[in-house]
C-alpha positions in Angstrom: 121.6 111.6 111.5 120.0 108.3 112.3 117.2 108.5 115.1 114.2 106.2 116.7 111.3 106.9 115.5 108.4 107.4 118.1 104.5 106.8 118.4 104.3 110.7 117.3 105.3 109.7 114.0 103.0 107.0 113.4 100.6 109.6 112.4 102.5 111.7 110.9 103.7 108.9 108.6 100.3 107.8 108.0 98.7 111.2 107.2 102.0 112.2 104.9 101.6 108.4 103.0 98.4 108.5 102.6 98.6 111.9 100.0 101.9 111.3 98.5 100.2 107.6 97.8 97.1 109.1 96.6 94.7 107.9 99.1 95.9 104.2 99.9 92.5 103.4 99.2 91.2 105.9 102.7 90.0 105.0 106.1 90.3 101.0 105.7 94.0 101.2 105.0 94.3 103.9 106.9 93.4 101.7 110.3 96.1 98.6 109.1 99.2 101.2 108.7 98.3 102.7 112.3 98.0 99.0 113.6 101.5 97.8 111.8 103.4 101.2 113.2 102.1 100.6 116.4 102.7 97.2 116.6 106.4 97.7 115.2 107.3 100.1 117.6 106.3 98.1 121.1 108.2 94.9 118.9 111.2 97.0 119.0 113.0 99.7 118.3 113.0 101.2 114.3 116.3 103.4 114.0 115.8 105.2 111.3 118.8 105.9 109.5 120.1 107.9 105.9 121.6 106.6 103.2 125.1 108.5 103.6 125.5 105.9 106.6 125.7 102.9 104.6 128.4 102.0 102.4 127.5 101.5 99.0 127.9 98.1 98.5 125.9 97.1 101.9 122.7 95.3 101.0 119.3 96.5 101.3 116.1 94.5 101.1 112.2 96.1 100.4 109.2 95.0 102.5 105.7 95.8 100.7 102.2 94.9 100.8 101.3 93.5 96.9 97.7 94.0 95.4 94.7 96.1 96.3 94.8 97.9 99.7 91.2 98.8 100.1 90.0 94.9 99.4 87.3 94.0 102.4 88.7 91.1 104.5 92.4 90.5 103.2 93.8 87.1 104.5 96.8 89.2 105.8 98.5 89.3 109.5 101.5 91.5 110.5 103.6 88.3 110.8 103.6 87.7 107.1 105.6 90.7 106.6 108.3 89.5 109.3 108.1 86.0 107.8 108.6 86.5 104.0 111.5 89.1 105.1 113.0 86.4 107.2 112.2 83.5 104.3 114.4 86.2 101.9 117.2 87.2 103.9 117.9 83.1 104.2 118.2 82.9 100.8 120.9 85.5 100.4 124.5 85.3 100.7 125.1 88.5 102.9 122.8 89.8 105.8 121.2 92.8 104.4 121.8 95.9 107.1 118.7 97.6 106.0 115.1 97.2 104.8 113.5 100.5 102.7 109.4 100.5 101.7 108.1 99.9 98.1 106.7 103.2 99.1 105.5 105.4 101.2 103.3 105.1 104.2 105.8 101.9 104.2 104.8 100.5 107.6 105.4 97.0 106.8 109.5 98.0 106.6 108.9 99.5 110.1 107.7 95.6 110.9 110.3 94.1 109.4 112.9 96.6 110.9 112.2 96.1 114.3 111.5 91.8 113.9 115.0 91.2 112.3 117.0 94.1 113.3 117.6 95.8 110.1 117.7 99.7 109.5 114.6 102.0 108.1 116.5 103.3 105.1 115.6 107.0 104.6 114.3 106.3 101.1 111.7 104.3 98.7 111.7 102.5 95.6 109.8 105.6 94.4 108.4 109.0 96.3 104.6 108.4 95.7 102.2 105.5 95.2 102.7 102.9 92.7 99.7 99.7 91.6 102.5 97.6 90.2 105.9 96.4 91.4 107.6 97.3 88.1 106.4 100.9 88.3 108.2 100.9 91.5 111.3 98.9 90.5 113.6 101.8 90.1 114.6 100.6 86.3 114.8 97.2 86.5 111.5 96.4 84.4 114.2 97.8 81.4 116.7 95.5 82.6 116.2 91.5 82.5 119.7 90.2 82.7 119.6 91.6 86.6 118.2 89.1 88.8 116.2 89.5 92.3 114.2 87.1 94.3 110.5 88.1 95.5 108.9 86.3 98.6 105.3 86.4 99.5 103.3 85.0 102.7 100.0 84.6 104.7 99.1 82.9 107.8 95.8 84.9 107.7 93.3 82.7 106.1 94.1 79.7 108.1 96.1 79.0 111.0 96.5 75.6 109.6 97.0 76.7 106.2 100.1 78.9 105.5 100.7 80.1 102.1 103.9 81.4 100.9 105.4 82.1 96.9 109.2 82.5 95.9 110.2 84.0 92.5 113.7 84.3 91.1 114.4 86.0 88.4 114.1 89.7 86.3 111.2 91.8 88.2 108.9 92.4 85.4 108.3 88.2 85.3 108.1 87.7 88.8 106.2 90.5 89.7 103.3 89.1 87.6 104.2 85.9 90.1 103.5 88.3 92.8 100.1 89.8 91.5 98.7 86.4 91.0 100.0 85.6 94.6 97.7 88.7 95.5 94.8 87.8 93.8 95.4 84.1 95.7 95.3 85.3 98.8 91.9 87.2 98.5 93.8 90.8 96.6 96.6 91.7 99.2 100.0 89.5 100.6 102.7 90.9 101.8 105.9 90.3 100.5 109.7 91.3 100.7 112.3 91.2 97.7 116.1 92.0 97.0 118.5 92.4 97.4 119.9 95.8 96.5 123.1 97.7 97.4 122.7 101.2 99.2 124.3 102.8 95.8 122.1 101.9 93.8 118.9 102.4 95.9 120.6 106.1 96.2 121.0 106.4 92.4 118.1 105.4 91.7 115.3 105.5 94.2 113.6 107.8 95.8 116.2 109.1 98.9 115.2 111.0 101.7 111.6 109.8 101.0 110.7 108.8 104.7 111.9 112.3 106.0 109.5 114.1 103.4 106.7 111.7 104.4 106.4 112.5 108.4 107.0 116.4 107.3 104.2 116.0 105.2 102.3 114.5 107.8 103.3 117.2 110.4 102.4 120.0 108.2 98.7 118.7 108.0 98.6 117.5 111.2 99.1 121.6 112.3 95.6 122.7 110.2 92.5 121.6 111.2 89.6 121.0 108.7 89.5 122.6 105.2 92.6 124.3 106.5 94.0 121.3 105.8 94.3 121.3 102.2 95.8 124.4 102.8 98.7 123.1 104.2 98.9 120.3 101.7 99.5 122.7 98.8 101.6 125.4 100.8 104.0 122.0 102.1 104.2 121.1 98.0 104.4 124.2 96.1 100.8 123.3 94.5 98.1 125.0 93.4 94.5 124.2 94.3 92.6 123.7 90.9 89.5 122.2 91.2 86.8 121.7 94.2 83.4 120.6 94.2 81.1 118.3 95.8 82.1 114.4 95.6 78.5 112.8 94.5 79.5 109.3 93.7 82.4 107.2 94.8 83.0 103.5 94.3 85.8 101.2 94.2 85.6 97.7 93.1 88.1 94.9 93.5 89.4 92.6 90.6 92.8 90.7 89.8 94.6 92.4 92.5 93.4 95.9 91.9 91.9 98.7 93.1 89.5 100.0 90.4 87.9 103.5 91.4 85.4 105.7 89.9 84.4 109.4 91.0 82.1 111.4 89.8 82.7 115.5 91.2 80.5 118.7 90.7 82.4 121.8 89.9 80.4 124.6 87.6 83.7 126.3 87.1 85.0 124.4 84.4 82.4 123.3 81.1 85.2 122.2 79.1 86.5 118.4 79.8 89.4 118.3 81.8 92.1 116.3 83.1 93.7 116.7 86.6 97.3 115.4 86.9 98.9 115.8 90.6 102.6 115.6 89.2 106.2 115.6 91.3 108.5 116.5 88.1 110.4 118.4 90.7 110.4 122.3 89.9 110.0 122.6 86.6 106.6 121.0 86.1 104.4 122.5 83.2 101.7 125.0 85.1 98.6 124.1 84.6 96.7 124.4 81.2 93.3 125.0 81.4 92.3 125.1 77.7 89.5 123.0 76.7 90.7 119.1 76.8 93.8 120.2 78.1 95.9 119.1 81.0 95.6 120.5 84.6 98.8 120.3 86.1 99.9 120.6 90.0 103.8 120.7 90.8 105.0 119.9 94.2 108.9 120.1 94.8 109.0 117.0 96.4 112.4 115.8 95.6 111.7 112.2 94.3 113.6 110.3 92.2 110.6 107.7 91.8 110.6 106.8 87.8 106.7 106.9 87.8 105.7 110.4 88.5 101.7 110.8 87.9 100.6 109.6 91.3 97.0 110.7 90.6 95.1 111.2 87.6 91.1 112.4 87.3 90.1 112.3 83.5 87.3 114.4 82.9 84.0 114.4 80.4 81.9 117.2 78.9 78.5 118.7 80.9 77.7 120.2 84.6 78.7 117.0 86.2 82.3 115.9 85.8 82.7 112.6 86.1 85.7 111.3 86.8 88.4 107.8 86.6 90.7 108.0 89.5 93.4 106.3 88.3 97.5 106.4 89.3 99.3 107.0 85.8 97.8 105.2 82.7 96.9 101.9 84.8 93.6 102.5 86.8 94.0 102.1 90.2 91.4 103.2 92.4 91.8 105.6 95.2 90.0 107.9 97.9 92.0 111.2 97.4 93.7 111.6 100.5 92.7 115.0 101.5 88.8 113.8 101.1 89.6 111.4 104.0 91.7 114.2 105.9 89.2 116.8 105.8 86.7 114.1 107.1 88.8 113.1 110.1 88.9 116.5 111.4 
């Protein structure tokens, strides 16, 4: 049933986001999504509604932020998410009647929702974080003869100065387009792209993300402190595998990328490990903890998302693991999300 979503679920969307997209690069981010929820909900009101409302032909369009979320000073303002939504639904033959998130926190779709009137769609391109467009593309990077059109813009670095970037065509080329917008605009635009019909997003995305996201949230938002990671593992079905003391953590910034390294003390383990946080639904492997092996945590979240290693910590022999935070095989940096939880408390 389709409802308005309040200021109480700002932070609940934000805390829930900010794990099932494996950190969103911590506190910096953390400030823009609360500013963009905030600022969507006194633009308007966001009704957010499921995908058993729409018929399966209406269109659907996707508003997301494109490049490295933890860069410094981006040359980003809300208003570039309202205007390349606005630039794309002029370029389409029907009016979309809903906007969804590349994924989740997703509060540049609240923005858009509430500026042009659309829908929140209860869903994703894909349940957890994602570096690249075509990771979150729900198929389409294996299908070139289907065509979509990408928009990008920025205001930010000069009022003067707008900047915007239109690509047409199969979402593995112009995604690249998009990256290189990114890396333009100082490692983070915000763009929109589509369209999509409400069937396929529900075939092939991630439905019912949004819901999972702000029960997330509320389910660490009930613990306080360490408790917190509690909660976090009880809400997934996980298992707490590794903790230990966080003695380095850096993140650099290159070619629209967040590139991460950690190094973490556990005397546990001596045997080189690697830590996967997985959401293969229930029947995830348990965890292996033979020397090189794998370290698996399930969760049952019930995505649909097609790339499904949202974090990975890649381990090396001695007292001192050290650590490449990376999301799947592509390194993308992150602050794990609980880290910044636990500190907030």
């Amino acid at each position: 049933m389709a409802r308005s979503l309040t200021a109480d679920d700002v932070e609940s969307a934000l805390i829930g986001g900010l794990l099932l997209s494996a950190g969103g690069s911590g506190k910096r981010s953390a400030a823009r999504g609360r500013a963009l929820g905030r600022v969507a909900l006194d633009y308007n009101t966001v009704r957010l509604a499921s995908l058993d409302e729409l018929n399966p032909d209406d269109r659907v369009i996707t508003a997301t932020a494109i490049g490295a979320p933890g860069v410094p000073n981006p040359a980003v303002v809300p208003r570039d998410s309202i205007d390349s939504a606005r630039r794309l639904v002029a370029m389409l033959d029907q009016r979309p009647i809903g906007v969804i998130c590349g994924h989740v926190p997703g509060f540049n779709a609240w923005l858009v929702a509430a500026a042009l009137g659309l829908d929140y769609v209860d869903a994703a391109s894909n349940g957890r974080g994602h570096p690249t467009v075509k990771m979150g593309g729900m198929g389409l990077a294996s299908r070139p003869d289907i065509s979509i059109i990408q928009v990008a813009s920025s205001r930010g670095a000069a009022a003067n100065s707008p900047l915007q970037f239109v690509a047409e065509g199969d979402i593995v080329r112009t995604s690249n387009v998009m990256r290189q917008a990114a890396v333009v605009n100082g490692g983070l635009i915000y763009a929109a792209r589509g369209p999509l019909t409400a069937g396929f997003i529900k075939e092939n995305g991630a439905a019912g993300a949004i819901t999972f996201q702000l029960e997330l949230g509320r389910a660490v938002l009930r613990a306080n402190g360490t408790d917190r990671v509690q909660a976090a593992i009880e809400f997934l079905g996980g298992t707490l595998l590794l903790q230990g003391e966080v003695s380095a953590n850096t993140v650099t910034y290159g070619g629209g990328f967040d590139l991460g390294l950690q190094r973490i003390h556990d005397r546990r383990y001596r045997w080189p490990a690697r830590c996967y946080i997985s959401r293969h639904d229930r029947d995830a492997r348990p965890c292996d903890r033979r020397a090189g092996g794998d370290l698996g945590i399930a969760s049952r979240q019930p995505s649909r998302g097609h790339y499904r290693s949202p974090l990975q910590i890649s381990g090396r022999q001695g007292s001192a693991r050290s650590g490449r935070v990376s999301r799947g095989r592509e390194s993308h940096g992150c602050r794990p999300a609980l880290v910044s939880l636990i500190e907030e408390a």
